[in-house]
PyMOL CGO cylinders between C-alpha atoms (Angstrom):
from pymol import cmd
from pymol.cgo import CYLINDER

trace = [
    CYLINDER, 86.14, 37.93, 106.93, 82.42, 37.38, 107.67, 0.3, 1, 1, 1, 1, 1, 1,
    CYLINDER, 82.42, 37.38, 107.67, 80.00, 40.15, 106.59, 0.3, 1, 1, 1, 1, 1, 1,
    CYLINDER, 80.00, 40.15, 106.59, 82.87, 42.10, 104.69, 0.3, 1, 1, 1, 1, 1, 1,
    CYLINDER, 82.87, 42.10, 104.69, 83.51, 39.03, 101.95, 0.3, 1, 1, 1, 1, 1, 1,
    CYLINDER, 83.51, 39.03, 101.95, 85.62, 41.51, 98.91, 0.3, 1, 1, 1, 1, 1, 1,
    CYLINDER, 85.62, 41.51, 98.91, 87.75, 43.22, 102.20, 0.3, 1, 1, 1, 1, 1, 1,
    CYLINDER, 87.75, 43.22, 102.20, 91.11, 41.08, 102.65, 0.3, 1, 1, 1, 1, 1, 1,
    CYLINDER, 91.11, 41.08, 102.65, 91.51, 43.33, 105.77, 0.3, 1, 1, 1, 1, 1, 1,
    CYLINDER, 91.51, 43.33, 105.77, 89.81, 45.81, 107.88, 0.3, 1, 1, 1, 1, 1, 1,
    CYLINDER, 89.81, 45.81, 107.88, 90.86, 47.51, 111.09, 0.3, 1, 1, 1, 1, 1, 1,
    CYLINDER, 90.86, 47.51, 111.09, 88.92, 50.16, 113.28, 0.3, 1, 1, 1, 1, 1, 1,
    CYLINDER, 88.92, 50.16, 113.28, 91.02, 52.28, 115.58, 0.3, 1, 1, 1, 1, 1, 1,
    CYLINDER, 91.02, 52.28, 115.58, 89.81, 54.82, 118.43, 0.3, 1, 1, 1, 1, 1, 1,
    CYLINDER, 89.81, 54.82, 118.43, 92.80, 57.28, 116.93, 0.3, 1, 1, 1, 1, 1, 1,
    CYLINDER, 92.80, 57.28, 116.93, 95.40, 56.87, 114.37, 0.3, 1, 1, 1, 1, 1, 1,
    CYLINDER, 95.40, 56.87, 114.37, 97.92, 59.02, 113.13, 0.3, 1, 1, 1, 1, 1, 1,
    CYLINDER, 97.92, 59.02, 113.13, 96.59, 58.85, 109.25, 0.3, 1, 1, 1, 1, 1, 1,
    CYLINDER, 96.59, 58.85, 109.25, 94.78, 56.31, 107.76, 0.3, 1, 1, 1, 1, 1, 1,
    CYLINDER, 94.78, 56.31, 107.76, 96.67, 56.71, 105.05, 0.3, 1, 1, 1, 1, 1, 1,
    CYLINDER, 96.67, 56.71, 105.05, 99.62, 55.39, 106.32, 0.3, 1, 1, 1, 1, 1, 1,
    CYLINDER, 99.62, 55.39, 106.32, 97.94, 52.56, 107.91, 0.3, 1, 1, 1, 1, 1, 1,
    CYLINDER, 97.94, 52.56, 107.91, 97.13, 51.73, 104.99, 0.3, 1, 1, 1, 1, 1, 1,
    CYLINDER, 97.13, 51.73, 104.99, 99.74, 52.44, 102.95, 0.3, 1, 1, 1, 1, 1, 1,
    CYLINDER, 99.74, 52.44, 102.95, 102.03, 50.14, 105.55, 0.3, 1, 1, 1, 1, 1, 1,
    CYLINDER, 102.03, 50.14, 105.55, 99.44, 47.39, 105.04, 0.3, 1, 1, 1, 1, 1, 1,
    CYLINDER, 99.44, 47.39, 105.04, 99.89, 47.54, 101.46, 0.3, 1, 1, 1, 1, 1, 1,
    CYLINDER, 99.89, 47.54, 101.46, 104.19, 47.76, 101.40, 0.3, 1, 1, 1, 1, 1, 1,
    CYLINDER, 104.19, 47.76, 101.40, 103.55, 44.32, 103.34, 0.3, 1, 1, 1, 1, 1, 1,
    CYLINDER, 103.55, 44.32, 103.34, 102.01, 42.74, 101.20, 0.3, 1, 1, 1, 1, 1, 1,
    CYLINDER, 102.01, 42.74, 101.20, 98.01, 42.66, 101.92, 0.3, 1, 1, 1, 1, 1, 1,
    CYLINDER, 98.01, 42.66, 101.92, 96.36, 41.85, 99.10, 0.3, 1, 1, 1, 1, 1, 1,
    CYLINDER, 96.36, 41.85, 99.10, 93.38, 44.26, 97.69, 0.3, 1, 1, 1, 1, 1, 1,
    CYLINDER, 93.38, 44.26, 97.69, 91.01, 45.65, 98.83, 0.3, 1, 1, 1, 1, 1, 1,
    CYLINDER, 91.01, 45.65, 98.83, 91.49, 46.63, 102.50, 0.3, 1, 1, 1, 1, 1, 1,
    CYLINDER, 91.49, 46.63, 102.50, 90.30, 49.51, 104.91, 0.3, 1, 1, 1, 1, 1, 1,
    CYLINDER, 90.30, 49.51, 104.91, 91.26, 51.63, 107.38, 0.3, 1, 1, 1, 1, 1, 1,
    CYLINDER, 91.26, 51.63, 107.38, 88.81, 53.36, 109.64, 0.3, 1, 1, 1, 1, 1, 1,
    CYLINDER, 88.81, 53.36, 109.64, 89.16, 55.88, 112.79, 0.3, 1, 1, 1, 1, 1, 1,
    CYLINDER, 89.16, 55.88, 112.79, 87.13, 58.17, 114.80, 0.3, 1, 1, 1, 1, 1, 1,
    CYLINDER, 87.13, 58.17, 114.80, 90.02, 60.45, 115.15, 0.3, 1, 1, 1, 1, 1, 1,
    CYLINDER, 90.02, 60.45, 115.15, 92.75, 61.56, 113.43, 0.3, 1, 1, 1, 1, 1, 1,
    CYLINDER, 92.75, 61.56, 113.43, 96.13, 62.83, 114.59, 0.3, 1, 1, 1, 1, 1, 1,
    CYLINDER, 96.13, 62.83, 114.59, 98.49, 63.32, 112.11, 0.3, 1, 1, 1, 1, 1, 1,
    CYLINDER, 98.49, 63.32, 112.11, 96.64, 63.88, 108.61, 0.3, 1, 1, 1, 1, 1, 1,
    CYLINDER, 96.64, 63.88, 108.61, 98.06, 65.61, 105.39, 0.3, 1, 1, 1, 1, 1, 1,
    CYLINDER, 98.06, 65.61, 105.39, 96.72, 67.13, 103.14, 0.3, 1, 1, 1, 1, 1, 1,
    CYLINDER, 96.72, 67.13, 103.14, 97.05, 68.78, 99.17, 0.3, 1, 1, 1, 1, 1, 1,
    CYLINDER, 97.05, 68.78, 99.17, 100.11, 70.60, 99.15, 0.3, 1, 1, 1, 1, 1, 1,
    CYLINDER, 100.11, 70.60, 99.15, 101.43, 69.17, 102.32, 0.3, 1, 1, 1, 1, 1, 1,
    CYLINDER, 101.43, 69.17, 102.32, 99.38, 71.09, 104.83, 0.3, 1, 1, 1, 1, 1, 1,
    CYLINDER, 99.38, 71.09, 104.83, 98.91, 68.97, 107.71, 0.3, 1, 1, 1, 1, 1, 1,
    CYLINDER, 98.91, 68.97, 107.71, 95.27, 68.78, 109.99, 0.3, 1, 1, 1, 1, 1, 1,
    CYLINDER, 95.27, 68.78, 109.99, 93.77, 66.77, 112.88, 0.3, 1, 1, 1, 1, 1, 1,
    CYLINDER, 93.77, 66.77, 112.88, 89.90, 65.59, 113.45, 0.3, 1, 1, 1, 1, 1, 1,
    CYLINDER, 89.90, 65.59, 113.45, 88.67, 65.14, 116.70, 0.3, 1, 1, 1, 1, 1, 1,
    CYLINDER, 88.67, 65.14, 116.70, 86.22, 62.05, 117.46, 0.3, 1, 1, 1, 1, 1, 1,
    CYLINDER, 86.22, 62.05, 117.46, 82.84, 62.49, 115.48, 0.3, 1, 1, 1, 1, 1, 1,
    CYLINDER, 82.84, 62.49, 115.48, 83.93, 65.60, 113.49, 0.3, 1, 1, 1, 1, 1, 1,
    CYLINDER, 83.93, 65.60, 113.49, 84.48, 63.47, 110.31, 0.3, 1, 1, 1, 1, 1, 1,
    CYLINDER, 84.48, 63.47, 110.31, 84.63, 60.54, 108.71, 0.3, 1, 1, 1, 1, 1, 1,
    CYLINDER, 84.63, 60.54, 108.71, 87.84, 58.99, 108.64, 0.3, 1, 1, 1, 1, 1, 1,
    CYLINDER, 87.84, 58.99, 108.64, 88.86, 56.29, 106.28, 0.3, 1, 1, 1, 1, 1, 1,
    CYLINDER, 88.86, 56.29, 106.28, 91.25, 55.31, 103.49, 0.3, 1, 1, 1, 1, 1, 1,
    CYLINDER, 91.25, 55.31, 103.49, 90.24, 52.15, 101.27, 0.3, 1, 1, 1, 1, 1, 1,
    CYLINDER, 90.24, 52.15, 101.27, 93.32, 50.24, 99.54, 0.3, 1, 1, 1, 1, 1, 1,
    CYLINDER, 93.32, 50.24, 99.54, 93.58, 48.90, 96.58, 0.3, 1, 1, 1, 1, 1, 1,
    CYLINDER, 93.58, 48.90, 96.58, 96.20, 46.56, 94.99, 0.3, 1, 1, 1, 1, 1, 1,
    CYLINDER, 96.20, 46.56, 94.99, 94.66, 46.48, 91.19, 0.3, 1, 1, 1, 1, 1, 1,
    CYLINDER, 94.66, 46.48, 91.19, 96.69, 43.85, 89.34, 0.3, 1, 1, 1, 1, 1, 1,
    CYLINDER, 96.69, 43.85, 89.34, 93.73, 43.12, 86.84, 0.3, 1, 1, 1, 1, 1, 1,
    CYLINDER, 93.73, 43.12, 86.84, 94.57, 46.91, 86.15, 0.3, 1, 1, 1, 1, 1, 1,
    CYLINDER, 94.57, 46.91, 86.15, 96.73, 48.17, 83.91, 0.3, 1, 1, 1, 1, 1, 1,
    CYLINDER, 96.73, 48.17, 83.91, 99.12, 50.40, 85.39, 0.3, 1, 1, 1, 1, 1, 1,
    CYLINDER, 99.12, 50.40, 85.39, 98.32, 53.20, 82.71, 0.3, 1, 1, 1, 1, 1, 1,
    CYLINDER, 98.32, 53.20, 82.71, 94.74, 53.00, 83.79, 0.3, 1, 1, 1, 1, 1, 1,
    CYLINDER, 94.74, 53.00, 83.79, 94.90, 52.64, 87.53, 0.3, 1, 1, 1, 1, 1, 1,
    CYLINDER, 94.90, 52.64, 87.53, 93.95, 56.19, 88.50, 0.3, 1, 1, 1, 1, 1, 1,
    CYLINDER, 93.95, 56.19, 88.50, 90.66, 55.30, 87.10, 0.3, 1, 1, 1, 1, 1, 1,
    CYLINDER, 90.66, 55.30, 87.10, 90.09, 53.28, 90.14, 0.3, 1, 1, 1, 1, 1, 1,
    CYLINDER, 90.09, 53.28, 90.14, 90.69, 56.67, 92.80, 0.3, 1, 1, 1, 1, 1, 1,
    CYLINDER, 90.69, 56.67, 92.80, 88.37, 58.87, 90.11, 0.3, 1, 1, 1, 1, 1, 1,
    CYLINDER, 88.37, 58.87, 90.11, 85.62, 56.24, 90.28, 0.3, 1, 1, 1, 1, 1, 1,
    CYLINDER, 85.62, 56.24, 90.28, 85.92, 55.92, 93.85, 0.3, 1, 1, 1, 1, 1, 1,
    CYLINDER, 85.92, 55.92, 93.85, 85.93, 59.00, 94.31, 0.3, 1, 1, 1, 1, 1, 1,
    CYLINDER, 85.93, 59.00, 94.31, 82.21, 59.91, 91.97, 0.3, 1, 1, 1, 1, 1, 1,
    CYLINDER, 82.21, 59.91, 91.97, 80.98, 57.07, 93.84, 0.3, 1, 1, 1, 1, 1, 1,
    CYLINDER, 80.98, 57.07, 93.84, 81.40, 58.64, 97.71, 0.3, 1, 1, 1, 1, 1, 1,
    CYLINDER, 81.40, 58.64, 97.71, 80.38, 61.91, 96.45, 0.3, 1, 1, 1, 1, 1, 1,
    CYLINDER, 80.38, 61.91, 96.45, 77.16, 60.59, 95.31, 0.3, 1, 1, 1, 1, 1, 1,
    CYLINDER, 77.16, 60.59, 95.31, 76.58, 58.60, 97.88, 0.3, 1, 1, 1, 1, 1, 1,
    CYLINDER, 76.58, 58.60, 97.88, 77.36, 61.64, 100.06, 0.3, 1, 1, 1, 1, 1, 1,
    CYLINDER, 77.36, 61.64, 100.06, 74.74, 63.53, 98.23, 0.3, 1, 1, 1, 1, 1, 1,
    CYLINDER, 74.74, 63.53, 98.23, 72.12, 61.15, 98.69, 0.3, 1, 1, 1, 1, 1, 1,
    CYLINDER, 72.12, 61.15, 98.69, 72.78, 61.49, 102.73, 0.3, 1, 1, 1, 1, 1, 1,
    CYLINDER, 72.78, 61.49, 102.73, 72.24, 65.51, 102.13, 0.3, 1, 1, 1, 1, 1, 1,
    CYLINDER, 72.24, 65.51, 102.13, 69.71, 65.41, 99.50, 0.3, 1, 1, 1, 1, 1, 1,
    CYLINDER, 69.71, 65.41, 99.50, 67.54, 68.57, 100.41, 0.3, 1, 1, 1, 1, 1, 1,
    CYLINDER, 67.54, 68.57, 100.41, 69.91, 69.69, 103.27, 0.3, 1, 1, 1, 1, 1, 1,
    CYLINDER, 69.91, 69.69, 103.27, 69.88, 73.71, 103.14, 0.3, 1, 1, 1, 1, 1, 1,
    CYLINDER, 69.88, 73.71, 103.14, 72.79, 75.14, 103.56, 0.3, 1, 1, 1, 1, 1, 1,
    CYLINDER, 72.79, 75.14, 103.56, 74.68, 71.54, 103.33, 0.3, 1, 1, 1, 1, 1, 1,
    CYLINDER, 74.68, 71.54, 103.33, 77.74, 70.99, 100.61, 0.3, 1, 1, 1, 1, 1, 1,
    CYLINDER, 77.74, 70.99, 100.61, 79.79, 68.43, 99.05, 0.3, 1, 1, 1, 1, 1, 1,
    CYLINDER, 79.79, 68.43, 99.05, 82.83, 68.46, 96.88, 0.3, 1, 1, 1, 1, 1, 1,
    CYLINDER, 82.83, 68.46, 96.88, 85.31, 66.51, 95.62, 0.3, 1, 1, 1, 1, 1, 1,
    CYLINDER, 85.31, 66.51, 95.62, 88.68, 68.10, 96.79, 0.3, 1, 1, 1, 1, 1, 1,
    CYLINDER, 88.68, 68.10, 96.79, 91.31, 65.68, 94.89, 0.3, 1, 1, 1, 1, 1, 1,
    CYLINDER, 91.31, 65.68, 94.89, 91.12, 62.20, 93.80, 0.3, 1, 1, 1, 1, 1, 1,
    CYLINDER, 91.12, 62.20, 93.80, 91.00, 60.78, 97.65, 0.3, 1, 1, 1, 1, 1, 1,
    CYLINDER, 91.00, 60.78, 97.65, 89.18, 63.90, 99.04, 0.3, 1, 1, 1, 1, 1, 1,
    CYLINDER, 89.18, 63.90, 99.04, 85.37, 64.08, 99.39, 0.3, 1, 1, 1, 1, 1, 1,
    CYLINDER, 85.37, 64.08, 99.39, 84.35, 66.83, 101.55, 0.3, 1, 1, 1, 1, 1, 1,
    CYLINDER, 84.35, 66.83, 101.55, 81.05, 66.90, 102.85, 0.3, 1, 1, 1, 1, 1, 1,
    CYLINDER, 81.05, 66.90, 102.85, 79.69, 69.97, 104.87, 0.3, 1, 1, 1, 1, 1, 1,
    CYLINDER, 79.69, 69.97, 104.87, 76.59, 70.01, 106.71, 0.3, 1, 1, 1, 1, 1, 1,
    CYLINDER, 76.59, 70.01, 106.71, 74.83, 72.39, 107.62, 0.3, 1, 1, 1, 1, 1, 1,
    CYLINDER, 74.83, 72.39, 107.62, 73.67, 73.03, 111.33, 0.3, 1, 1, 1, 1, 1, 1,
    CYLINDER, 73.67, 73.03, 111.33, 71.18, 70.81, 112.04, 0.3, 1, 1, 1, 1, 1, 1,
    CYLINDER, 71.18, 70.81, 112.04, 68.42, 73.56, 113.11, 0.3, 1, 1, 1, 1, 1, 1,
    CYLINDER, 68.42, 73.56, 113.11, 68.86, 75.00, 109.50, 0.3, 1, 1, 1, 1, 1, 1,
    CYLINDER, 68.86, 75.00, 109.50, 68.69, 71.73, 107.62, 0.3, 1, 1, 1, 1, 1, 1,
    CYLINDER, 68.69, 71.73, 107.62, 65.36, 70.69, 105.88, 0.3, 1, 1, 1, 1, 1, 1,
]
cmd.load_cgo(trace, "trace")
């Protein structure tokens, strides 16, 4: 896979139902770590307690990252989503650094939420 050399698979889709599931189906079949899922929209998403949402083209960024950890100990493999997780809400901070009126959170393990602020009111 030239230019994406630790992906075993990557995929970008117009609209999907959930990444998740893409994922997830790439995964029960056998695809070895790491792969990625991308989409500008989303249809069919779910959410913390089952509540279920949609994102139109450009209102978010849609993607779920897979992981097959082997080298992992079972007993430690939610490290890997908390790490992740740090990692895209820093990242996401660094894109907002100085942003008034912009936030970020991490919502669970998989959810980073990032909120920007409208862009006449941003710094």
């Amino acid at each position: 896979m030239t230019g994406r050399p630790f992906l075993s698979r990557y995929e970008h889709f117009p609209l999907v139902g959930s990444t998740n599931d893409v994922v997830r189906a790439w995964l029960a079949d056998g695809t070895p770590e790491v792969c990625l899922a991308v989409a500008d929209a989303q249809s069919a998403g779910r959410g913390r307690e089952g509540r279920s949402w949609q994102a139109p083209s450009g209102a978010a960024l849609l993607l779920s990252l897979g992981f097959r950890p082997t080298w992992l100990p079972p007993d430690r493999a939610w490290r890997l989503a908390a790490i992740t997780s740090l990692a895209m809400a820093e990242a996401a901070e660094d894109v907002v650094e100085g942003a008034d009126g912009s936030e970020r959170s991490i919502v669970s393990a998989e959810i980073v939420h990032l909120r920007l602020a409208p862009a006449e009111t941003r710094v």
